[in-house]
N, C-alpha and C positions, 0 to 999 in steps of 0.2 A: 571150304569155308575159310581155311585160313587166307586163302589169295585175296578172297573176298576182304577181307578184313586188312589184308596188306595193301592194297588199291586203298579202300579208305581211308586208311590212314595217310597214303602216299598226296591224295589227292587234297585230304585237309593241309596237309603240311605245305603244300604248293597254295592254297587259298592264305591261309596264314601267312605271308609271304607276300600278298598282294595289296595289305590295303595304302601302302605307299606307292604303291607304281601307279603310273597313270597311262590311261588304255587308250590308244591311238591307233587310226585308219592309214596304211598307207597304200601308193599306187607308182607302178613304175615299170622298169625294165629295163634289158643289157641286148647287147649283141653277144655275139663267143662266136669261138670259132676252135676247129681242130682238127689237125693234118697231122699225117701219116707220110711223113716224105718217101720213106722206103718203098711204101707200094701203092703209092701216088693216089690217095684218096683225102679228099679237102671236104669240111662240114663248115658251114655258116647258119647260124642261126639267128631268129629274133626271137625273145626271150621277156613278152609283158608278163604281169607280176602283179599281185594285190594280198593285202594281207594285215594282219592285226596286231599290233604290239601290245604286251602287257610288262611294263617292268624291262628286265631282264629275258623276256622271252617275247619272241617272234612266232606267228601261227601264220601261214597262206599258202598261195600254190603261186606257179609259175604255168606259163602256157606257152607249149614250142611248137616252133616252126621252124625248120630245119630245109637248108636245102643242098646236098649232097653230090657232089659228082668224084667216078673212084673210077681209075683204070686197073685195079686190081688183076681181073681177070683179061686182060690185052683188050677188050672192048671198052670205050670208054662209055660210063652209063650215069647219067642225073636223076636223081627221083629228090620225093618228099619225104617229110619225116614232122607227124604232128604228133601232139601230144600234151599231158600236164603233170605238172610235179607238185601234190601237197606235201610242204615238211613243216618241223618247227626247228627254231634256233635258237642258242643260247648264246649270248653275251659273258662272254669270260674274261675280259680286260678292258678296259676302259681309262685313259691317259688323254686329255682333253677333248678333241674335238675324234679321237682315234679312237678303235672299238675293234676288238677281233672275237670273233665269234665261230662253232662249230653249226653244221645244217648237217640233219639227218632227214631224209625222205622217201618218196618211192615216184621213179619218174616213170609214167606209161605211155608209152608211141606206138605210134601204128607206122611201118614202114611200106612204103610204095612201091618199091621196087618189085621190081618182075622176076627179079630172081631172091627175093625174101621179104616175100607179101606176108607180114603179121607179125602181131601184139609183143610187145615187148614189156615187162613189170621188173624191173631195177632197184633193189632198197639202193642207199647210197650215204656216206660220209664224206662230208666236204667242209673245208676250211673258210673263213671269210675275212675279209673285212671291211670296217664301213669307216668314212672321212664325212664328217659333218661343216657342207661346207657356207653353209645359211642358217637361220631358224626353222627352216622345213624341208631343204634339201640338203640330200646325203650323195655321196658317191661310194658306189661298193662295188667287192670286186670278189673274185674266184679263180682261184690257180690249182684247178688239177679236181681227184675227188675220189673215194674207193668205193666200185661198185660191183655188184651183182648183176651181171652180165647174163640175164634168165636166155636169150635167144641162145648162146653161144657157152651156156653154165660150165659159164668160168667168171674168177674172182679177177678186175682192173684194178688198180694199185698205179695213179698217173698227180705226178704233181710239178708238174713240167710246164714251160712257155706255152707249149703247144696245145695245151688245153686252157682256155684264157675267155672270161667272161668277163666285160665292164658294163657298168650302167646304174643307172639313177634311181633316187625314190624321193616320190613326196610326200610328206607326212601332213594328216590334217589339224 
């Protein structure tokens, strides 16, 4: 009963909060990419995107597609990798046209490979930021991100070049 009543409350306190912001549709998406020079495995993805702003908070998902080739094992091997990410985001600095903000989600793929066919469920924290660079387009970007790694349960901790996402969004 008490959680109950702590959501409630949580949830008014977050509406109370809202009748200044103004609620916008946006639509978009990034490329990324990420290599592993060591044991020679390259990921490119395309990475559309749609989603809700309220205020200071972001609510959508991402949708991946992923296309991988890795000689890890001395065979060199390509496969797919689909999938979607719902998170929200908060807005924590804002200095003109500049905005950095934290994402929290849970990205779920489904991998193609032959040698590790299956479901993958990732929470994840990831840093951002967004360049307003019109009255409707934004340029945003991602460098790295700390995930839960369910295939392989273990904890990724990468904020590196090499994990590198750009891409745009339009707000309506």
């Amino acid at each position: 009963m008490i959680m109950k009543k702590l959501i409630l409350i949580m949830v008014l306190l977050a509406a109370a909060s809202l009748p200044e912001a103004k609620a916008q549709w946006y639509v978009g998406g990034s490329v990324g990419m990420n290599t592993q020079l060591n044991i020679r495995d390259y990921t490119v993805g395309f990475l559309p995107e749609v989603g809700y702003s309220l205020g200071s908070w972001n609510f959508g998902t991402v949708f991946n597609l992923y296309w991988n080739r890795s000689e890890v094992t001395g065979n060199p091997e390509s496969y797919l990798v689909v999938g979607f990410a719902p998170y929200v985001e908060y807005y924590f600095f804002t200095s003109g046209a500049l905005s950095f903000y934290a994402e929290a989600g849970l990205d779920v793929r489904y991998n193609t490979s032959d040698a590790q066919n299956h479901w993958r469920f990732n929470p994840y924290l990831a840093p951002g930021l967004e360049y307003q660079l019109a009255p409707h387009w934004s340029a945003v970007a991602h460098l790295g991100r700390l995930e839960w790694d369910s295939a392989m349960n273990n904890l990724a901790f990468n904020l590196f070049a090499n994990n590198l996402s750009l891409g745009l969004l339009y707000t309506f």
